[in-house]
N, C-alpha and C positions, 0 to 999 in steps of 0.2 A: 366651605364651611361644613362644618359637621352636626349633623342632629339624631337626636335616638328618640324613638314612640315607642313608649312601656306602656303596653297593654295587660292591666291589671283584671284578674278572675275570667283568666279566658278560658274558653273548653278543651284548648289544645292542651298540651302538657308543658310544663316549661321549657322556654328554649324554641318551641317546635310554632308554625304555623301554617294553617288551614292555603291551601295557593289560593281559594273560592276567597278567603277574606284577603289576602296580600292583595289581591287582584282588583276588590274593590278600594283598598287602601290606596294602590297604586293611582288607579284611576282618577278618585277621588283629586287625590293631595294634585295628580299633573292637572287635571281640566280645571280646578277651582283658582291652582298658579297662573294659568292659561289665563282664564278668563281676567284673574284681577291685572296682570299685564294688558291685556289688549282695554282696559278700560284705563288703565292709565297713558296709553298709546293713542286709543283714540276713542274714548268716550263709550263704548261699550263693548262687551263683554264677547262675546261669542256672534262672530258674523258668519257668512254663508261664504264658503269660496276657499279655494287652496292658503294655505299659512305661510308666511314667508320663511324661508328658510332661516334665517337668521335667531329669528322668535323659536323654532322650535332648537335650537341649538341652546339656545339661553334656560332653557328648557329644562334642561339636560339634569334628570337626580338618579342616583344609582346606590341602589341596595350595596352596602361593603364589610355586613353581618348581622349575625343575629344572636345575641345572648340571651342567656339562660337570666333570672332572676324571676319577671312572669313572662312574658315573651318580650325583646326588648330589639327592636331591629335598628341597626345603625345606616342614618340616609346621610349622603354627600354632593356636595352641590357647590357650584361657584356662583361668586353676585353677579349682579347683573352689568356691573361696568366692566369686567371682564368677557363676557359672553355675548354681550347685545352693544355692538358694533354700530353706529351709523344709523339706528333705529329713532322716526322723525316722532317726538315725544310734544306730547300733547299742551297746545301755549295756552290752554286754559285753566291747565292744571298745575301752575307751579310750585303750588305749596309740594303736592306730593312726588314731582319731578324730582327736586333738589333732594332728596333719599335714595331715589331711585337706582343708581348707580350701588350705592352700600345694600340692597334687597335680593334677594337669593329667591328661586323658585318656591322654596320651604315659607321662609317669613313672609313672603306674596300670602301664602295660604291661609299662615297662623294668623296675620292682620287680618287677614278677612274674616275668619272666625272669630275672632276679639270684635271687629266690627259690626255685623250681626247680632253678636248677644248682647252689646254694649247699648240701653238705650241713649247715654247721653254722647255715645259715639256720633260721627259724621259721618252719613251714608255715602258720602260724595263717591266711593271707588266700591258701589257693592249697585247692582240692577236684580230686578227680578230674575231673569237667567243663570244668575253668578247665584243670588240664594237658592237654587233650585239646586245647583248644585251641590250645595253646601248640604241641602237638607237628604239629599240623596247619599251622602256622608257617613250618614246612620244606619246602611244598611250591612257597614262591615262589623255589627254590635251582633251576635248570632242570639244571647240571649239576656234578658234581664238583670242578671247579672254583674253582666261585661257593663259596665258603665263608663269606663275610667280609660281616657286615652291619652298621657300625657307625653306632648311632643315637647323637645327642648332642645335649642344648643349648646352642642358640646368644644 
């Protein structure tokens, strides 16, 4: 799947971006997918201990450009029924199992930002941990300005 995050009135010039903000971008978008997988996996978000291989392979998003318009970087990603093989999926979650397969690292994240500001959302797949990351999110906004991050599939 293909997605682009047009960051709108940024400091950089068009086209161009800051690696300090890619880097929290970066961050951001994998730990917040991380985390909403491992809560659909097994009830919560960020545990202590080596990750299984598999999970970080499902993982997988990869910068494949960046256009000019205001800064516009284009991320690519495969869902999860391609990538996450054999991975023992949580029996008390079946509402949001049955998607799981069709969800991409990317939409992992968007849902969970939808889910957060959402208050008549269902927090079912969001812990204190996972919003922490989420709100940690905000620190690739360099100034008052930058407001505007709109992520979308292409």
């Amino acid at each position: 799947m293909k997605y682009e995050i047009k960051i709108d009135k940024a400091n950089e010039e068009r086209g161009k971006i800051a690696l300090r903000r890619l880097g929290i971008i970066a961050h951001g978008i994998i730990h917040v997918a991380e985390g909403a997988l491992q809560i659909r996996l097994g009830s919560i978000s960020f545990s202590k201990g080596r990750k299984a291989l598999n999970i970080q392979d499902a993982l997988a998003i990869n910068v494949v450009g960046i256009k000019k318009g205001s800064t516009i970087l284009q991320l690519e990603c495969e869902t999860l029924g391609k990538t996450l093989k054999g991975a023992q999926l949580n029996a008390f979650k079946q509402d949001s199992n049955e998607y799981l397969p069709n969800e991409t690292p990317v939409s992992l994240f968007i849902h969970s930002f939808q889910d957060a500001l959402d208050e008549k959302a269902t927090k079912d797949n969001l812990d204190k941990p996972l919003l922490r990351e989420l709100k940690q999110f905000q620190k690739a906004l360099f100034s008052p300005e930058e407001t505007n991050y709109n992520l979308q599939s292409r």
